[in-house]
N, C-alpha and C positions, 0 to 999 in steps of 0.2 A: 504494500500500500504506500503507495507517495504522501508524504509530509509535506504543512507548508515547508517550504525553505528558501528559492530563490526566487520567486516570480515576481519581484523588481529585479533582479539579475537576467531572467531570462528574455525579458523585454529591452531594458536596456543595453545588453552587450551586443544582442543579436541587431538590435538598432543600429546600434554603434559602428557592427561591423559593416552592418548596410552604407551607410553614409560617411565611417573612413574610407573610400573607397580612394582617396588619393592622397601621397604623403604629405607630410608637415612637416617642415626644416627650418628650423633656425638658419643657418648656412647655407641658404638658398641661393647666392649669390656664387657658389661651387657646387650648383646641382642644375647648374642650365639646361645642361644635352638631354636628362632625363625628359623634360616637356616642352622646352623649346629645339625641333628638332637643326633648325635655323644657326642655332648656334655651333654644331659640327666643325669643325676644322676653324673657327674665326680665329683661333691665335696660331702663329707661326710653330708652337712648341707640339709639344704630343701630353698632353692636359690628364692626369689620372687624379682620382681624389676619393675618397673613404669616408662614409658619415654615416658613425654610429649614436642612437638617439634611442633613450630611455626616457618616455612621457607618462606623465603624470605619475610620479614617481610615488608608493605607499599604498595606490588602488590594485587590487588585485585583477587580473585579466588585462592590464591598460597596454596601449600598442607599443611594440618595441619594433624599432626599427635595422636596417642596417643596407647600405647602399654602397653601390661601387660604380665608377663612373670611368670610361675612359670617351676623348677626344683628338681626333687627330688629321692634321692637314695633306692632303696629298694634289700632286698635279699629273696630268693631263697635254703634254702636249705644251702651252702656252694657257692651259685652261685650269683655274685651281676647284679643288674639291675640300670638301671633308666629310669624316664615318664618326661615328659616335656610338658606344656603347652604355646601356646602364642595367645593372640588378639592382632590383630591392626586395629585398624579404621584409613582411609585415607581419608580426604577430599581434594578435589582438582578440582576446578570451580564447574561446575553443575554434578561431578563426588562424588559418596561418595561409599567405599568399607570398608568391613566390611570381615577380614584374619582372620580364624583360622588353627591351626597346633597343630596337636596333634605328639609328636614323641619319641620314645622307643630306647633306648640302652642297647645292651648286655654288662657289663663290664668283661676286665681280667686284669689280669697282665702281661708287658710289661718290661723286665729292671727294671727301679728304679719307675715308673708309672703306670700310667693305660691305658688302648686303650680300645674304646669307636666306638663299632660298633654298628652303628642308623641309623632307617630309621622314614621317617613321612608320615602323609596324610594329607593332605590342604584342604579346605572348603572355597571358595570365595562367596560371594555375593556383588555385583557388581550392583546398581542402578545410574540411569543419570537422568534429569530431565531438558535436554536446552534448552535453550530458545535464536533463532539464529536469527540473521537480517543483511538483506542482500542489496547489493546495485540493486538496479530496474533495472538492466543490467545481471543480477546475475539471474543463474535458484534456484529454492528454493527445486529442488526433487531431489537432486543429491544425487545416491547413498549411498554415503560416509557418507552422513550426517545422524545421525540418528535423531527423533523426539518422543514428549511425554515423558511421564511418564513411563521408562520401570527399570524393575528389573530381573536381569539373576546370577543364578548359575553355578560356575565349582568346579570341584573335580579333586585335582592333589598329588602330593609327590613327598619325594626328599630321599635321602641317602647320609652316611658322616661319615667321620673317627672324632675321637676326640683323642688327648693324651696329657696327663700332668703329672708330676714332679711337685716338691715342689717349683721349680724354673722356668718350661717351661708350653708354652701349644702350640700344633697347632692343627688346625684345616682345612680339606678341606671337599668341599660337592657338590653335586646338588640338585637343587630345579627346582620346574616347568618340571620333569620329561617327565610327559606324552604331556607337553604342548598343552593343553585343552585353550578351550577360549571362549567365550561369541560371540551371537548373539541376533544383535536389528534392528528394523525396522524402518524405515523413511518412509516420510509424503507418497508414493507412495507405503509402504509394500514390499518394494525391502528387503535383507536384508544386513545389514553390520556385518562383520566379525571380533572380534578381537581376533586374538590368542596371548597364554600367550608364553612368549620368555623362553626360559629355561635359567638358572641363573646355574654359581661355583662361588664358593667361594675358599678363603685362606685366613685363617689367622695366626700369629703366637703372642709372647708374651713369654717376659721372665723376669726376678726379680735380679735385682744385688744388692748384700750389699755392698755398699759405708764405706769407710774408717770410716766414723762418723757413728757409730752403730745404731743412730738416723734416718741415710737416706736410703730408696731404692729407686734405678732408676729402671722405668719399659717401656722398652721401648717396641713397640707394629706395627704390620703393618695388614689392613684389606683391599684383593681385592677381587671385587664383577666386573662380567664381564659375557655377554651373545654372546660372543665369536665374538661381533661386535664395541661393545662400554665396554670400561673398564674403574673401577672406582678403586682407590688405595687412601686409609688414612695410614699415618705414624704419628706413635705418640710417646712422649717423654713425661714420669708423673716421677717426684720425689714426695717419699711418708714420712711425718715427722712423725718419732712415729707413727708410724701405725693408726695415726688419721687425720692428714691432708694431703689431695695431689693437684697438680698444678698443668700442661702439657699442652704443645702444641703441637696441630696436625697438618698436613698439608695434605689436599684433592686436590692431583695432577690435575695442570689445574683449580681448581674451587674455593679453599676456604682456609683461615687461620683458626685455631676455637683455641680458647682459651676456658682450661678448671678448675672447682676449686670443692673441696669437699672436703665433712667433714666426719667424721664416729661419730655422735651425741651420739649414746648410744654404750651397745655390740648388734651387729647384723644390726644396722639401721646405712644410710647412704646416704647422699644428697647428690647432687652432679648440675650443672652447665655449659653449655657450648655455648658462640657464636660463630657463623661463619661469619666472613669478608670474601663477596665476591670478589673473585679474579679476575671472567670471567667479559663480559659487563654485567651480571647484576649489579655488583658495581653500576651502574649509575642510576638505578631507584631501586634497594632492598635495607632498611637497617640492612640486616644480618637476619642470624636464631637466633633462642635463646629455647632454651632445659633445660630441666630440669629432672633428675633424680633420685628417691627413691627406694633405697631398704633395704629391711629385710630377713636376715639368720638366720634359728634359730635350732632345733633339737627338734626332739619329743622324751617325755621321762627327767628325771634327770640324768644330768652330775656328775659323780661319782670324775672326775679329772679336774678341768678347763685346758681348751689348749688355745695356740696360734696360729695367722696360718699369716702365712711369708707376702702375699697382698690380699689385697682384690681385687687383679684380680680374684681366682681362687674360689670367696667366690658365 
């Protein structure tokens, strides 16, 4: 006989997983290629990066993330290109997904820049595995719900402008194009339905040299929106000697995140971000906490060392 026990848990998380349906990054400004496919090959280097992300840290079942990202330029003849790679594994309650995005840019020249026409194709696999209990007044076949051990794939893409200068970049795009979505069965073989929500994006991102030749401000805004529920980060990095940087973001409605990094070697670079939340989770989360590695590097011997203005654009 089932017990009450979780049916605010079993509503919520399976909600949850419904509507996490795209990630959340503090250091979104090193998670471009993932949903702007546009942005592929824009820097000169070969762009790798790592972003592991524990939210809302003390809830039990809350999404943990972890992402891996490569970028890299190639040419053609007289003609430039760029591939872009990204994994992300998602956990979140009895939910775990497992995103790839594979995506291609045509590059040209633009003004004083580049424009960065890309598209991608997406590979979800999507397994659940709940385990639900219910109060003895409560039917246990209800549609909605699914049950077991189940595992389902979708195939989807998305498209997206990139452009950048020595000092700019913006970005827009859609993802979840064909909006595709996953079917799974409950304990009655009914089946339930989730479709994938299509996602835009914008983002922008610029580089100012400050009076002290030592500092740049790089201030930064990233919306992500499926034209029902919008998500906006604003962020402000002073960068010291192109070695250390600081900033504060601010995720409209939901969260403060403070952020910190280093550039260790040439090309490697860590980096750090929490988020105090602002919404009512304040009251039972204590924050995300993120973490950040990447390495740029070039194949091949450099005939001239360079230098390059931020490591936004690296």
């Amino acid at each position: 006989m089932r017990k009450l026990g979780l049916v605010f848990y079993a509503c919520a998380v399976w909600t949850s997983a419904f509507s996490q349906q795209e990630r959340q990054v503090s250091h979104y400004m090193y998670d471009q290629i993932s949903v702007i496919p546009g942005s592929a090959g824009s820097s000169e280097m070969i762009s790798t990066h790592a972003i592991y992300r524990q939210q809302w840290a003390g809830i039990e079942g809350a999404p943990t993330d972890f992402i891996l990202n490569l970028s890299a330029p190639f040419k053609l003849g007289s003609t430039h290109h760029g591939v872009g790679l990204s994994l992300w594994q998602d956990e979140i309650g009895f939910n775990k997904d497992i995103d790839l995005t594979f995506s291609y840019a045509y590059q040209f020249s633009v003004g004083n820049g580049t424009l960065g026409l890309g598209l991608s194709g997406n590979f979800i696999n999507r397994k659940i595995n709940p385990e639900w209990r219910f109060a003895e007044d409560l039917p246990s076949n209800d549609e909605d719900v699914p049950w077991g051990n189940q595992s389902e794939m979708a195939i989807d893409m998305g498209a997206g402008l990139f452009y950048r200068t020595d000092e700019l970049y913006v970005g827009i795009s859609s993802t979840r194009i064909l909006e595709n979505g996953f079917e799974f069965q409950n304990e009655s073989a009914t089946i339930t339905r989730e479709k994938l929500s299509r996602q835009y994006y914008l983002t922008a991102g610029y580089t100012i040299q400050m009076a002290n030749p030592a500092l740049e401000f790089m201030p930064s805004v990233f919306l992500q929106s499926d034209a029902k529920v919008t998500k906006i980060d604003i962020n402000a990095t002073i960068m010291y000697n192109k070695k250390f940087w600081g900033g504060v973001s601010y995720r409209v409605g939901s969260a403060v995140v403070g952020m910190v990094g280093l550039n260790i070697l040439n090309g490697v670079k860590v980096g750090y971000a929490y988020d105090f939340d602002t919404s009512r989770l304040m009251k039972v989360s204590k924050g995300s906490h993120e973490i950040m590695i990447g390495y740029d590097f070039r194949i091949g011997v450099e005939k001239i060392p360079q230098k390059y203005k931020s490591i936004r654009y690296l």
